[in-house]
C-alpha positions, 0 to 999 in steps of 0.5 A, a space after each residue: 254758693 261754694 262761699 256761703 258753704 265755706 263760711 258756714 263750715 269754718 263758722 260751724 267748727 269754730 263754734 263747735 271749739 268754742 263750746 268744747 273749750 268752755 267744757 274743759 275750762 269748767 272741768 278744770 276750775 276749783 272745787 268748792 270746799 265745805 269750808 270755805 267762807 262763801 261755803 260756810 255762809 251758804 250752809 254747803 255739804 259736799 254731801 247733802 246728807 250732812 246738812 245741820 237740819 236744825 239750822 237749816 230748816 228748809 232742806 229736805 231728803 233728795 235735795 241735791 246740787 245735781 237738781 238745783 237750778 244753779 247746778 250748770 251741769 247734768 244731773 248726773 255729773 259728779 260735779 259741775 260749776 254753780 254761779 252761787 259759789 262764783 263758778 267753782 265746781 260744786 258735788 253733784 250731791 251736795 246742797 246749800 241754802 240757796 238751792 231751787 228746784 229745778 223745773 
């Protein structure tokens, strides 16, 4: 029994570290550039209130990264990885024209 509880406890710890590191691995990658190629071919705002609405028909007010499917942080967050953009940080409140709804 002593055992069991000894392994669930280094098991527990190490998983626990596991997901503190990622956070801090994601905190410490790049950020997106609104000038970047992959960028600029998705149509990417830092700011999604300066979207080119004649080119990109499908934005609407209150699309934002913070509440797009691919945003893999909270909604709140300021900025946060997307895998659209290999895993760079993008602004919470920015937008580009692969961006779904979250449900």
């Amino acid at each position: 029994m002593q055992k069991s509880r000894r392994i669930f406890m280094i098991a527990t710890a190490g998983v626990a570290s596991s997901l503190a590191l990622t956070r801090l691995a994601f905190a410490d990658s790049p950020k997106e550039s609104d000038t970047d190629a992959t960028a600029q071919a998705l149509g990417y705002k830092s700011d999604a209130t300066k979207v080119d609405k004649a080119k990109y028909a499908k934005y609407a007010a209150g699309q934002v990264c913070g509440n797009c499917t691919f945003y893999q942080g909270k909604p709140g967050d300021a900025f946060a990885p997307c895998p659209m953009f290999g895993g760079k940080q993008v602004a919470g409140k920015g937008w580009c024209s692969a961006y779904s709804k979250k449900a």
